[in-house]
Each structure stands twice: as structure tokens, then as C-alpha cells.
C-alpha positions as CSV (number, residue, x, y, z in Angstrom):
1,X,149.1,67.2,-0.3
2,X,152.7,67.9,0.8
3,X,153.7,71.3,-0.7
4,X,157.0,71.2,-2.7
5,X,158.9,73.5,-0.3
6,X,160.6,76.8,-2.7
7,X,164.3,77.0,-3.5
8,X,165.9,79.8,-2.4
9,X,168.5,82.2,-4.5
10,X,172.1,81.7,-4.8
11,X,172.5,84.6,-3.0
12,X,170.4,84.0,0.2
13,X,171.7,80.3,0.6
14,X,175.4,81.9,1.4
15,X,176.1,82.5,4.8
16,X,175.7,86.4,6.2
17,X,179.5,86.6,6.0
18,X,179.8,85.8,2.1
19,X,176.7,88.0,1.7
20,X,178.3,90.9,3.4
21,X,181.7,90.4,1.3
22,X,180.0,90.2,-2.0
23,X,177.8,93.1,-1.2
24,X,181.1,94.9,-0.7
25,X,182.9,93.6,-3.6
26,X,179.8,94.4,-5.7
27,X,179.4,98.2,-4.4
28,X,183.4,99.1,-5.0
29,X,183.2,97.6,-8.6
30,X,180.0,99.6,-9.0
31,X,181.6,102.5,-8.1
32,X,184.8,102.2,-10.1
33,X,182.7,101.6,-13.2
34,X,180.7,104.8,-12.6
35,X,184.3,106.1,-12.0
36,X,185.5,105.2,-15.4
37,X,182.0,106.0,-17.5
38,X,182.6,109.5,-15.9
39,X,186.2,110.2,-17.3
40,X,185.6,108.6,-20.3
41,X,182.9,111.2,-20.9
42,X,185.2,113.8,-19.8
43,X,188.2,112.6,-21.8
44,X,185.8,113.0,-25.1
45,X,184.9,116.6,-24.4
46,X,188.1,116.9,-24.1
47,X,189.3,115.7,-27.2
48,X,186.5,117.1,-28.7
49,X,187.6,120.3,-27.7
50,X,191.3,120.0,-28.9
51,X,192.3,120.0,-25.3
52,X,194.4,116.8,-25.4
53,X,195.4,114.4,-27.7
54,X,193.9,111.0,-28.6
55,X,197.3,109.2,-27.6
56,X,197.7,110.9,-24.1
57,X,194.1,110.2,-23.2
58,X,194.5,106.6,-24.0
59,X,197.8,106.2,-22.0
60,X,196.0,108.1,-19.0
61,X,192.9,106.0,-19.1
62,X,195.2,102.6,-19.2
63,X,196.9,104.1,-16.1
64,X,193.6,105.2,-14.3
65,X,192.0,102.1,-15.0
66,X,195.1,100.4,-13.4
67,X,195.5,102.4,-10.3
68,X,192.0,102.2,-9.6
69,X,191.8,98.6,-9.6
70,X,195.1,98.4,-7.6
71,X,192.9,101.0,-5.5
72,X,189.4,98.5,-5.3
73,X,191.3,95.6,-4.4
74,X,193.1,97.4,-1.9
75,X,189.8,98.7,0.0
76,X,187.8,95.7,-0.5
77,X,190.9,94.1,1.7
78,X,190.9,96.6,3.8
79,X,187.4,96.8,4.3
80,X,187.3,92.7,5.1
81,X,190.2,92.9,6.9
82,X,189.9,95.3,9.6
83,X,185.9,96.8,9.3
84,X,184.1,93.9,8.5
85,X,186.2,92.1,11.0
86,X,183.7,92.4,14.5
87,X,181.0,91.8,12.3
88,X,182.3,88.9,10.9
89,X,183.6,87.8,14.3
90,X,180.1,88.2,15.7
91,X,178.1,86.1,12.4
92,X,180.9,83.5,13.4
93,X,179.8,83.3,17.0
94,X,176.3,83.3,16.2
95,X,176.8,80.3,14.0
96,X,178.0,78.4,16.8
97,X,175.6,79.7,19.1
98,X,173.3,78.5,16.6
99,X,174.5,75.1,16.6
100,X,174.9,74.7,20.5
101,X,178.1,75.5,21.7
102,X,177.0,77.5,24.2
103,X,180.3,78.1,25.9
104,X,181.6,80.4,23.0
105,X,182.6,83.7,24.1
106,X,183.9,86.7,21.9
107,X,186.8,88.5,23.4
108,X,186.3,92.2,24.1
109,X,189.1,94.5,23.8
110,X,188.2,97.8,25.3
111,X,187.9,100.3,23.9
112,X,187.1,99.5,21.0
113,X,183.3,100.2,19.8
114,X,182.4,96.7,19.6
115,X,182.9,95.8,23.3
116,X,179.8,96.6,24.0
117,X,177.6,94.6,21.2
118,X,180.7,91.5,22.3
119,X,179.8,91.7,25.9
120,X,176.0,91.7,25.2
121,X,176.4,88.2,23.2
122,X,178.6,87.0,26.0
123,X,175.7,87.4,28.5
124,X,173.5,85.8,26.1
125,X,175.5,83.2,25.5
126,X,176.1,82.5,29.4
127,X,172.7,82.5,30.0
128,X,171.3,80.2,27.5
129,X,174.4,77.5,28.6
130,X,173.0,78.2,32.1
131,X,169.4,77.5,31.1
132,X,171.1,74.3,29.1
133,X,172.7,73.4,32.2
134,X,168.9,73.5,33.8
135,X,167.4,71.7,31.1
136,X,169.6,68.9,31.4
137,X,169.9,68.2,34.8
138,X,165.7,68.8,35.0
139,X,165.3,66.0,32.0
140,X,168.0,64.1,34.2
141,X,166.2,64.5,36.8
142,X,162.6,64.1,36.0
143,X,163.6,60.6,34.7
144,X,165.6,59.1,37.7
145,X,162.4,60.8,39.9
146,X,160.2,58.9,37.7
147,X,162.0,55.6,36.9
148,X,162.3,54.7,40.5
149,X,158.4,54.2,41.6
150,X,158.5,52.6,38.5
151,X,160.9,49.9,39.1
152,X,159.7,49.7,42.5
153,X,156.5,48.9,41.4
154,X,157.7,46.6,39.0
155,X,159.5,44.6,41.3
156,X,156.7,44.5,43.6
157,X,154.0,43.4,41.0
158,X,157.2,40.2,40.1
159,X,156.5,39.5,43.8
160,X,152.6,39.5,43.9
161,X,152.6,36.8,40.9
162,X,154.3,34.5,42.8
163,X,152.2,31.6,44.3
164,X,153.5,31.1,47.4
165,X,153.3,34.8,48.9
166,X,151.6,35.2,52.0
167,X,148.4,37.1,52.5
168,X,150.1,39.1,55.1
169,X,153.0,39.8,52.5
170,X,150.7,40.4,49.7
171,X,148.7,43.2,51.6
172,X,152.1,44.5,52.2
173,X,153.5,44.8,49.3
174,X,150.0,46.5,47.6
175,X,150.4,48.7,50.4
176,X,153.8,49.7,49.0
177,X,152.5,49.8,45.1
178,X,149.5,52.3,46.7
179,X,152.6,54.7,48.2
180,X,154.7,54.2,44.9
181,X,151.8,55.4,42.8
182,X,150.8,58.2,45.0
183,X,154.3,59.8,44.7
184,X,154.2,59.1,40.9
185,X,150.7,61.2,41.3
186,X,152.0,63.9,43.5
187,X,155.3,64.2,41.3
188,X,153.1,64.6,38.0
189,X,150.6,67.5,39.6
190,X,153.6,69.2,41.0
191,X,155.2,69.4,37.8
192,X,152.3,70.5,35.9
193,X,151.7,73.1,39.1
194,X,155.3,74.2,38.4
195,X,154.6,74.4,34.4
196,X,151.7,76.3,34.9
197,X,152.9,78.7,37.2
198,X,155.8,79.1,35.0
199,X,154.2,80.0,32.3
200,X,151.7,82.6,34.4
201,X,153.3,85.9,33.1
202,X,150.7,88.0,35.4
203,X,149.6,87.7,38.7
204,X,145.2,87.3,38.5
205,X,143.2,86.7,40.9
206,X,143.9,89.1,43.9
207,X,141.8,89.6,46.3
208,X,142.5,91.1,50.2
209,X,142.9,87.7,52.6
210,X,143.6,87.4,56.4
211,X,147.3,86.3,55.6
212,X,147.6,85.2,59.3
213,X,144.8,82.6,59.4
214,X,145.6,81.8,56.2
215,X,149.2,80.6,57.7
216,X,147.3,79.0,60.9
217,X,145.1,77.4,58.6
218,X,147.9,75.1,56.5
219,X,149.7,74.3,59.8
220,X,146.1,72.8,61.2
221,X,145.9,70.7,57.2
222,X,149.5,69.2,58.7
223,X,148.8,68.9,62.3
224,X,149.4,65.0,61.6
225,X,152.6,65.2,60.4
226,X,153.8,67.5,63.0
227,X,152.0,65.3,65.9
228,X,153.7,62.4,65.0
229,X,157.3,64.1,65.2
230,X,156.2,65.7,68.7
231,X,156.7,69.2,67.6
232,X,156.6,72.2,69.3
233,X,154.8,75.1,67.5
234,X,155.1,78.4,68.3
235,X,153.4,81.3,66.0
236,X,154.9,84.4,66.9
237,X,152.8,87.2,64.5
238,X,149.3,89.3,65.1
239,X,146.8,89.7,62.9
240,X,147.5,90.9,58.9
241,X,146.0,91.4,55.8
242,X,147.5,90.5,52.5
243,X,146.6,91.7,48.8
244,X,147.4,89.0,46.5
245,X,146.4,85.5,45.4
246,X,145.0,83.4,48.2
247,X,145.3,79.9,46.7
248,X,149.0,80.0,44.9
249,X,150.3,81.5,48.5
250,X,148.9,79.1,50.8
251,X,150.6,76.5,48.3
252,X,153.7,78.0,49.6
253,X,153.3,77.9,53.4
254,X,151.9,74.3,53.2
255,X,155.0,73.8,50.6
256,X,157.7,75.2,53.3
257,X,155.6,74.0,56.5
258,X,155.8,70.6,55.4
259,X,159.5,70.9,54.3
260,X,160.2,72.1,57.7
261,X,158.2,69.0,59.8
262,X,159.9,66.6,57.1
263,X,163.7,67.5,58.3
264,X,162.7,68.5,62.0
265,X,164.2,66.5,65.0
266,X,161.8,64.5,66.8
267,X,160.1,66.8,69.9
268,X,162.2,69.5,67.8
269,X,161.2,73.6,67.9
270,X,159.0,74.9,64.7
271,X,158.9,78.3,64.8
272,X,156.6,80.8,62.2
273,X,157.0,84.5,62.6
274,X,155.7,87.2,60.5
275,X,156.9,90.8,60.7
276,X,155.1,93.9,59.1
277,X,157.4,96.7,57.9
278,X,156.9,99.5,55.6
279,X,158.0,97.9,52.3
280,X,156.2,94.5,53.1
281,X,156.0,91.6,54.8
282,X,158.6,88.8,55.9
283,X,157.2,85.5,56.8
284,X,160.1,83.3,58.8
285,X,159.5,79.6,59.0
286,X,162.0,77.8,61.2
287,X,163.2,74.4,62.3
288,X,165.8,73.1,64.1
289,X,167.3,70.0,62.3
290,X,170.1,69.1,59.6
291,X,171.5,72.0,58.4
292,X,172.0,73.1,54.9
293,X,175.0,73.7,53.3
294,X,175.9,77.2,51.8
295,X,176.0,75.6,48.2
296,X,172.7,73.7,48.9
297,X,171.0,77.2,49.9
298,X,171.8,78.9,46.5
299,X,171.0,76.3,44.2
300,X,167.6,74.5,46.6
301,X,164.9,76.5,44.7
302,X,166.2,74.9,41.5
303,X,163.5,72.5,40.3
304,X,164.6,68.2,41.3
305,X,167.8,69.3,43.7
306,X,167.9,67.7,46.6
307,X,169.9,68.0,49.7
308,X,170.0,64.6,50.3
309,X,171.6,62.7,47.2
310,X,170.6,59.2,47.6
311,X,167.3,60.6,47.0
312,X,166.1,58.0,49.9
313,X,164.1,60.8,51.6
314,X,160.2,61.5,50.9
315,X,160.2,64.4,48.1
316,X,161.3,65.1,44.4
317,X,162.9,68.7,44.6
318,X,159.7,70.3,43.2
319,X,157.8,72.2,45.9
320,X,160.7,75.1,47.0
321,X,160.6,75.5,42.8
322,X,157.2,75.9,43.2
323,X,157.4,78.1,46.0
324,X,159.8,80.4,44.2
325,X,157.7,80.7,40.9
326,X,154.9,81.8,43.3
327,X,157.2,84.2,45.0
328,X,158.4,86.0,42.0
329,X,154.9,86.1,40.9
330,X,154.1,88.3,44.1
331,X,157.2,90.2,43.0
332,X,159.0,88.8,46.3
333,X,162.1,86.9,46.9
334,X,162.4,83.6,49.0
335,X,165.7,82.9,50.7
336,X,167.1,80.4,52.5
337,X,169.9,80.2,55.7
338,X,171.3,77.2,58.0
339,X,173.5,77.4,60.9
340,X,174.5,75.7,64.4
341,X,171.9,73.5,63.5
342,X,169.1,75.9,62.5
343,X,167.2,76.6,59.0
344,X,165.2,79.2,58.5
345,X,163.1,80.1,55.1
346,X,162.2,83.6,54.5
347,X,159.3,84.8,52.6
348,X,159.3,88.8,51.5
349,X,156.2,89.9,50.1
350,X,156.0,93.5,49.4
351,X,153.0,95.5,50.8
């Protein structure tokens, strides 16, 4: 049974703004009648008493009654005009907040009081069109990243039904449906990877590991990959210990390692270093390759960017988001720096 939702008041359907004025209104007239219930006791007594005369209390009552309406009208404007005036200049941006229009901002004029409460909605209001701007271009995204195996597929499948294919062909192209659906697989586990970690407020499941074989460990899982390019490896670090989740890190070297073999010249240098300092530790994983612009290096952790634009590359811009979430999860900071042909990711973990 679909409950017959409750009408609200008058009052509460206005807006805050109306609410506020009336309130106002409401309180002044309040107090003006309590004004003139007052001396209209007083002028009895006094008449009463003989003090003054019916005729001049009337003509004094007419004129206070006068002068203190001139009086309420004059504070109520007042009152809207200049007091109310932030707050209704802050219900007003709200409202468009409210209806996305993200790129409001109030003007602060310092110093007046209301700077502060102005500049704190401005920062709101940035970051929510910031996290607008994310949203977008992830949905964006997330549906060219998903469209394309699809189509590719499609067009494939169109090919397969025709008669006259080849067997040679037709292994070939369900070789190329296999590849499209395992990146349609890898693209949906790293997103729900990404989700999850996400939405992991605390780091669980700590324990003390050997952070160095872990490390050694993920470059033997990719010892194909490098192989194939001719690589030469050098590990440059002694033996550490590490105090923190032992299956969401070593998603983050195999993450970068693989990054780094991906965009490595052939017979290329891959270099992993790891140096202990007091405040923790900084993991440095190294190729020589194409290098990264300055813009790519601040916005590469976001989640789908990609370097290269055509998107004709293996990848879908998930696994450096995924090795940030991680990151922050251990309370560390991931960077990344390119030059004179160089790029190096840096891992800080604190001890």
C-alpha cells in the first residue's frame, strides 16, 4: 500500500529566506503590540489618577501608535536590508548549490564577519565542482573504456558468421574476441578493486612482511613481460621489514612494475631501489622510455587518464588509481617525475 505522503504547513513550504523575513516581521509586530498594551495600561492609571486628561492621552496614543509603526517598518527594512543580508546571500547560494551550479561563488569582502562562513562555502563549492568534474569524465570514461571491446567484439562476431571465412581467419579472429573479453574482465575487477578500496575507510589486516621479497616476488610474477622487452633489472635495496597489508601493497608494485615494462624501450634499464630513513620508507621504480609530461604527472593517479589519448595502448587508466587509494590507505603519498627521457615512481611509506 503506497502511503499518502503528508502536506506540509504554509509556513515550512516557503523558502528559509521568506521564513527568516516573516519571523522578523512577526517578532517587531509582537513587540510593538506589547508596546502599546503597556502604555495603554499606563495611560489609564493615569487618568485614573487625575494625572492627565482623556483628550491629551488620546492624541498621544494616536501619535505613539504612529511613530512606532513608522519606527517597525523602519527596522524590519533595516534589519532585511543590511543584517539579514549575508544570510540571505548565503540561503541564496545554497539554493544554487543545491540545484548544481557548482561554480557559484560568494564574494568576501574583508573584514567583514561573514568572510569567513563565505570563504568556507567557496571551498565547498570548489570542491564538489571538482568532484563533478571527476564524476563526469570517470562516467565518460568508463563508457568509451567499455564500448570499445564491445564493438570490437561485435564486429568480430559480424566476421565469424560469414561463410566464406577461413579456418586460419576464424581462429584468428576468436583469438582477438578471447583478448577483447579479457580486458573487459580485467577492466571490471579493477574497478570493483578501486570501489572497494575506496570505500576502505581503515587499514585491517596488518601484519609484519619481508617488504623486499615481497618486491622480488611481483617482478618474478612479470619475468615474461620483461623478458620479452630484453630488460635489464637491477634491484638496488637490502633486506626490510614492513608493517602493513601484504596483499593491497604487493597490488601496487605489480601495478607500477608492469606500468614501467609496458612503456620501457626495448633492452631498456628497469631500475627498483628502496631506501630506509627514519620517517619511512621510499620505494623508487624506474624506467627509461617516453617521458611524461608535467600536466600528465599531476593529474595520472586520477582514475581512466591516460597519457596516451588514442587510447591505442594496453590499459584503462585504473591501476595508478588503484595504487594511490592503497597508498593513502598506508597513510603515504605516491608521486610521479619524468625527465631527459627518464620516469620514475616513488612510493613513501612511513615506518
Amino acid at each position: 500500500m503506497i502511503k499518502k505522503q503528508k502536506k506540509l504547513p504554509l509556513f515550512k513550504r516557503l523558502s528559509a529566506k521568506r521564513r527568516i523575513q516573516i519571523s522578523f516581521i512577526a517578532g517587531v509586530t509582537l513587540v510593538l503590540v506589547s508596546s502599546e498594551l503597556i502604555i495603554s495600561l499606563t495611560n489609564s492609571y493615569l487618568i485614573e489618577k487625575g494625572i492627565i486628561t482623556e483628550q491629551n492621552i488620546l492624541t498621544f496614543t494616536i501619535m505613539w501608535a504612529i511613530a512606532s509603526l513608522l519606527l517597525g517598518m523602519m527596522l524590519s527594512w533595516l534589519f532585511s536590508k543590511f543584517i539579514l543580508k549575508p544570510v540571505n546571500t548565503l540561503i541564496d547560494g545554497m539554493s544554487r548549490l543545491s540545484q548544481g551550479e557548482y561554480h557559484t561563488r560568494l564574494k568576501t569582502q574583508n573584514p567583514d564577519p561573514t568572510s569567513s562562513v563565505f570563504k568556507r562555502f567557496n571551498d565547498l563549492a570548489a570542491e564538489l565542482e571538482k568532484t563533478e568534474i571527476l564524476r563526469s569524465d570517470f562516467v565518460n570514461s568508463f563508457s568509451h573504456e567499455v564500448k570499445t571491446p564491445i564493438n570490437s567484439i561485435n564486429g568480430l562476431i559480424t566476421l565469424l558468421k560469414k561463410e566464406n571465412v577461413s579456418q586460419k581467419k576464424r581462429n584468428e579472429y576468436l583469438s582477438l574476441i578471447e583478448d577483447e573479453v579479457n580486458r573487459l574482465s580485467t577492466l571490471t575487477t579493477n574497478v570493483l578493486n578501486l570501489s572497494k578500496y575506496e570505500n576502505q575507510g581503515i587499514l585491517t589486516d596488518k601484519t609484519h612482511f619481508n617488504l623486499s621479497e615481497q618486491i622480488r616476488t611481483c617482478i618474478l610474477l612479470l619475468e615474461k613481460k620483461w623478458t620479452q622487452k630484453g630488460l635489464n633489472l637491477t634491484l638496488d635495496f637490502d633486506e626490510y621489514f614492513y608493517f602493513g597489508n601484504d596483499d593491497m601493497l604487493r597490488q601496487v608494485w605489480i601495478n607500477l612494475l608492469d606500468n614501467a615494462v609496458k612503456f620501457s624501450v626495448k633492452n631498456g634499464d628497469l631500475t627498483v631501489r628502496i631506501k630506509k630513513e627514519e620517517v619511512g620508507f621510499y620505494i623508487d621504480i624506474e624506467n627509461f622510455g617516453p617521458e611524461i609530461s608535467e600536466e600528465d604527472c599531476a593529474r595520472i593517479f586520477n582514475k581512466f587518464y591516460q597519457t596516451d589519448r588514442s587510447h591505442a595502448k594496453e590499459g584503462n587508466g585504473i591501476g595508478l588509481s588503484i595504487v594511490k587509494t592503497i597508498v593513502d590507505l598506508h597513510c603515504g603519498n605516491v608521486t610521479a617525475s619524468s625527465k631527459d627521457g627518464k620516469t620514475t615512481f616513488t612510493v613513501f611509506l612511513p615506518a
